[in-house]
C-alpha positions as CSV (number, residue, x, y, z in Angstrom):
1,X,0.0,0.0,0.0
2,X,2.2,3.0,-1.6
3,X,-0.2,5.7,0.7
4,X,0.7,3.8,4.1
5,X,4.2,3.2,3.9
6,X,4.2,7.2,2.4
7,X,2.3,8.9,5.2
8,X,4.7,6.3,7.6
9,X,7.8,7.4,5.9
10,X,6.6,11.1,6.4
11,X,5.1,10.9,10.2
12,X,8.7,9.2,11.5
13,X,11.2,11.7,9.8
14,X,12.6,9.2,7.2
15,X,11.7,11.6,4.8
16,X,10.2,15.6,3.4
17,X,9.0,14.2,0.0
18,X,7.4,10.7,-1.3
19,X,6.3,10.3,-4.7
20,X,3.1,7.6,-5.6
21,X,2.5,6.0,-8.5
22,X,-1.2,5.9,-10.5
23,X,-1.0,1.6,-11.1
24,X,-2.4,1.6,-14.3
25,X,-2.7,-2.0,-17.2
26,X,-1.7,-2.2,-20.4
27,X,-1.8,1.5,-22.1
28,X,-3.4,3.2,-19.0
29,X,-4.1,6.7,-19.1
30,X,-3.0,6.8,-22.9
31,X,-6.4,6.1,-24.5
32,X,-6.7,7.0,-28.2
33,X,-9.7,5.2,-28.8
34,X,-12.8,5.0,-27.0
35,X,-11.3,7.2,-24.0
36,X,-14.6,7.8,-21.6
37,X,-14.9,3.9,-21.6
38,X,-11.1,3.4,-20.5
39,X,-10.5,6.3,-18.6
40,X,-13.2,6.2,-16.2
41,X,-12.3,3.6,-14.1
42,X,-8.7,5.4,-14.2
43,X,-9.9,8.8,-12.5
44,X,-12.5,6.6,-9.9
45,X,-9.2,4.7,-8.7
46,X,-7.2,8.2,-8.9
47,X,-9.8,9.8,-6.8
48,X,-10.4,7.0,-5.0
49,X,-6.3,6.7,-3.8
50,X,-6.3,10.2,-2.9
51,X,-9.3,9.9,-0.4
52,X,-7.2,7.2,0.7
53,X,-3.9,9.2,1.4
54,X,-5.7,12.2,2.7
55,X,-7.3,9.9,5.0
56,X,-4.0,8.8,6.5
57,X,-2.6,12.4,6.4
58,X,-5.7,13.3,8.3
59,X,-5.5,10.5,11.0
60,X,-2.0,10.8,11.7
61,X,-0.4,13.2,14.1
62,X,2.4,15.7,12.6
63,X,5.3,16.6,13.5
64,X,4.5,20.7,14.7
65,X,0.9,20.1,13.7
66,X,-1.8,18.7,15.0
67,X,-1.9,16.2,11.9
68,X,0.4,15.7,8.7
69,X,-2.7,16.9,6.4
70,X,-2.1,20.0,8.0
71,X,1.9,19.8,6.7
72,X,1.7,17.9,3.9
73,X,1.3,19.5,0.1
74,X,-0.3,16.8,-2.3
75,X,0.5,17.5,-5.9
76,X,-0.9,15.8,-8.9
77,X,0.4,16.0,-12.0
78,X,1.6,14.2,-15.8
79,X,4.2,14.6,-17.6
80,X,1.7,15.3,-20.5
81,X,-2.4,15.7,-21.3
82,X,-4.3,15.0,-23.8
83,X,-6.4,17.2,-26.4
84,X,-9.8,18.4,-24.8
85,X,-11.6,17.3,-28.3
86,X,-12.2,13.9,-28.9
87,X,-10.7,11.9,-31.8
88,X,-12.4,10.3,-34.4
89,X,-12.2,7.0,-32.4
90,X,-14.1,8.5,-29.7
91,X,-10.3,8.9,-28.2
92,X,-7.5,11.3,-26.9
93,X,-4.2,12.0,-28.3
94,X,-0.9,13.7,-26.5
95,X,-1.1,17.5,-26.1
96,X,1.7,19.8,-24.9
97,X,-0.6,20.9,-22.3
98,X,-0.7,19.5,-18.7
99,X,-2.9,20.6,-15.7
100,X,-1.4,19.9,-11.8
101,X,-3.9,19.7,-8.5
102,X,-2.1,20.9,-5.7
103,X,-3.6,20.4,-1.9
104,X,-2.4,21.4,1.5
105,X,-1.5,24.5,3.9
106,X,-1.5,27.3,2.9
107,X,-3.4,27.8,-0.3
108,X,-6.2,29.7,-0.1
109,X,-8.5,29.1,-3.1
110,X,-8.4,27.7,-5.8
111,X,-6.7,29.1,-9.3
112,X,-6.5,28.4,-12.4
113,X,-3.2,29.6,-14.1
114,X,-3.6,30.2,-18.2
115,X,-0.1,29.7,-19.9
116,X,1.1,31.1,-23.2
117,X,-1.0,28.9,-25.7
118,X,1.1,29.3,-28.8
C-alpha cells in the first residue's frame, strides 16, 4: 500500500517528500480510442487513492501540527495531457498541455493559471 508506507515514511522523519505511482494495465491513461470507456475507471481509482492518502494524512499526528494533512502538500500532475476534443475513435491524443492539482497548507482558493498557448 504506496499511501501507508508514504504517510509512515513522512510521520517518522525518514523523509520531506514521497512520490506515488497511478498503477495503471496495459496502455493506461494513454487512450486514443474509446477514452470515456477506459478512462473512467482510471480517475474513480485516482480519486479513490487520494481519499485514501488524505485519509491517513488526516489521521496521523504531525510533526509541529496537530496532523500531517495540515503539513503535507499533495501534488498531482503528468508529464503530459491530452487534447480536450475527442478523436475520431471516440479517443485522446498527446497534447503539450498539462494541468497539476495541488492540496495542503497554505493555499487559499483555488486558481487556475492560463499559460502562453502558442
Amino acid at each position: 500500500d504506496q499511501a501507508r508506507v508514504a504517510v509512515d515514511a513522512l510521520s517518522i522523519g525518514v523523509s520531506r517528500c514521497v512520490s506515488l505511482s497511478h498503477p495503471t494495465s496495459g496502455f493506461g491513461w494513454d487512450t486514443h480510442e474509446d477514452n470515456d470507456d477506459d478512462q473512467s475507471p482510471l480517475w474513480e481509482g485516482l480519486f479513490d487513492g487520494l481519499n485514501e492518502l488524505m485519509t491517513l494524512l488526516d489521521a496521523t499526528p504531525g510533526q509541529s501540527t496537530p496532523t500531517l494533512a495540515e503539513e503535507t502538500m499533495v501534488v498531482v500532475l503528468s508529464e503530459m495531457g491530452r487534447t480536450p476534443q475527442l478523436n475520431s475513435s471516440d479517443g485522446k491524443d498527446h497534447w503539450p498541455y498539462t494541468s497539476a492539482m495541488v492540496m495542503g497548507p497554505g493555499l487559499k482558493f483555488a486558481r487556475i493559471f492560463e499559460g502562453n498557448a502558442q
